[in-house]
N, C-alpha and C positions, 0 to 999 in steps of 0.2 A: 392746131392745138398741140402743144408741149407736155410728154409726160411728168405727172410728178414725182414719181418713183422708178427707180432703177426696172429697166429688165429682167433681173433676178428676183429681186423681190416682187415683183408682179406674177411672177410664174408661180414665184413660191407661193404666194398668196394664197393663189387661184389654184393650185395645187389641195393643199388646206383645206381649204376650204368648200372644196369638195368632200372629201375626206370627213371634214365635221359634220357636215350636211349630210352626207349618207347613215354615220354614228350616229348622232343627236338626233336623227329623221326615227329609226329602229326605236332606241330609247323611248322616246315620246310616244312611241307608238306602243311599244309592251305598256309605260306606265298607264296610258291612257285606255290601256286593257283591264287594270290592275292584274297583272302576272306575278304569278303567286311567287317566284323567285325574287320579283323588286319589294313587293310590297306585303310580302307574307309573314317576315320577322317581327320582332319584338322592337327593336328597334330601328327598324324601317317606315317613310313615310305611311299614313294610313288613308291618306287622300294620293290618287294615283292622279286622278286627271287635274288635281290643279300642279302635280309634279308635273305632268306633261303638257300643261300650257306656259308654262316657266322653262321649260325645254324647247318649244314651238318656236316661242320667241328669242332664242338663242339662234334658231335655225335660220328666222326671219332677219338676222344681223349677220349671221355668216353669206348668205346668199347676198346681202347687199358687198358684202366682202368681195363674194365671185363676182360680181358683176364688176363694182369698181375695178377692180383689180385685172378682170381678164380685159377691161377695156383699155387701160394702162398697159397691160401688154403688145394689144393689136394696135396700139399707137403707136410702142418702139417697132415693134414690125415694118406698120407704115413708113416708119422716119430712116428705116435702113433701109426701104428698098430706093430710096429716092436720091439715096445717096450721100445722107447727111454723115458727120464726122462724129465722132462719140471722141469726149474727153476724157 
């Protein structure tokens, strides 16, 4: 199987995307606490847990990020140990 994106941007990706998954993971979790710093303002949401299932679901598409992406990576891995020529 052939990757379809660069080795960089795969890294990069998967990089990311961890990175958002760790942020977004926290966030969703205070919201779904309601913490009185997210949710204690005037004009701040007043429903905490439907913010943090709207955040959940952010996380649920970053992680398919990580997956595609780190798997596109260990593809170019593959393909340079083997020998193959990069254009």
């Amino acid at each position: 199987m052939k990757p379809v994106v660069s080795a960089f941007q795969a890294w990069s990706c998967t990089v990311i995307s961890v990175f958002a998954i760790f942020i977004l993971g926290v966030l969703g979790i205070l919201f779904n606490a309601n913490h009185h710093e997210l949710v204690g303002g005037v004009e701040d949401p007043e429903n905490g847990p439907a913010v943090a299932g709207t955040i959940f679901t952010a996380v649920i598409v970053y992680a398919a990020f990580f997956v595609f992406c780190g798997l596109q990576g260990l593809l170019h891995l593959r393909e340079s140990r083997r020998g193959a020529i990069a254009l």
